[in-house]
C-alpha positions as CSV (number, residue, x, y, z in Angstrom):
1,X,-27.4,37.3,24.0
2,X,-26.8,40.8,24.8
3,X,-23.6,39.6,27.4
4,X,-22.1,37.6,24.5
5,X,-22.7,40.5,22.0
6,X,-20.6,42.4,24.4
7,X,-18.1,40.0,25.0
8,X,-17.4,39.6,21.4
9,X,-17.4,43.2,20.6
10,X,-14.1,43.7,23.0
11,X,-12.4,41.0,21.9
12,X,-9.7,41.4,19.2
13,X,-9.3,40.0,16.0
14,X,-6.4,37.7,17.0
15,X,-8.9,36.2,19.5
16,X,-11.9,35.9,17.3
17,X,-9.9,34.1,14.5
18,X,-8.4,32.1,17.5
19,X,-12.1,31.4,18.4
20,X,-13.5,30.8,15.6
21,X,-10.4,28.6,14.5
22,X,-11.5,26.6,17.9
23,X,-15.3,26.7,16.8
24,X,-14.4,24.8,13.2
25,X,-12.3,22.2,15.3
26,X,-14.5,21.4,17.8
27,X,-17.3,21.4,14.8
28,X,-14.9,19.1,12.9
29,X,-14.2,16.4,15.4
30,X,-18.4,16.3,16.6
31,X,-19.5,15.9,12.7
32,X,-16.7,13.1,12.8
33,X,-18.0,11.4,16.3
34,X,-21.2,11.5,14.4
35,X,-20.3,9.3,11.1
36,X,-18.5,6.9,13.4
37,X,-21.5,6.3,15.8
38,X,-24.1,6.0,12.8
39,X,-22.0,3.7,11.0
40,X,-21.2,1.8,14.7
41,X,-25.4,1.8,14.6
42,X,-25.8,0.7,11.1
43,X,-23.2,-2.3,11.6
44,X,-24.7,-3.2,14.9
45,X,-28.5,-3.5,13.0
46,X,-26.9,-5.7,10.1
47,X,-27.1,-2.5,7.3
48,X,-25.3,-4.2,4.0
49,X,-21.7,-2.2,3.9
50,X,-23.0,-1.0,0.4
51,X,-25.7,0.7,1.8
52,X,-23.4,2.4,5.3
């Protein structure tokens, strides 16, 4: 961790809000890949759509 403290330490705030900006996204789209497979798996083992 001590090479990414340093990394992030010389960075400048453009870049961290650009990174962190990134981080949410990327966060975003994996929570949505998520929901679909689990409701992809719910559907596939006959789950009522009241419960999904």
């Amino acid at each position: 961790m001590g090479q990414l403290d340093e990394l992030i330490s010389q960075l400048s705030t453009p870049w961290l809000l650009l990174l962190l900006a990134a981080s949410i996204a990327v966060l975003g789209k994996s929570a949505d890949w998520l929901v679909r497979a689990a409701v992809a798996l719910s559907r596939k083992s006959g789950l009522p759509k009241v419960i999904i």
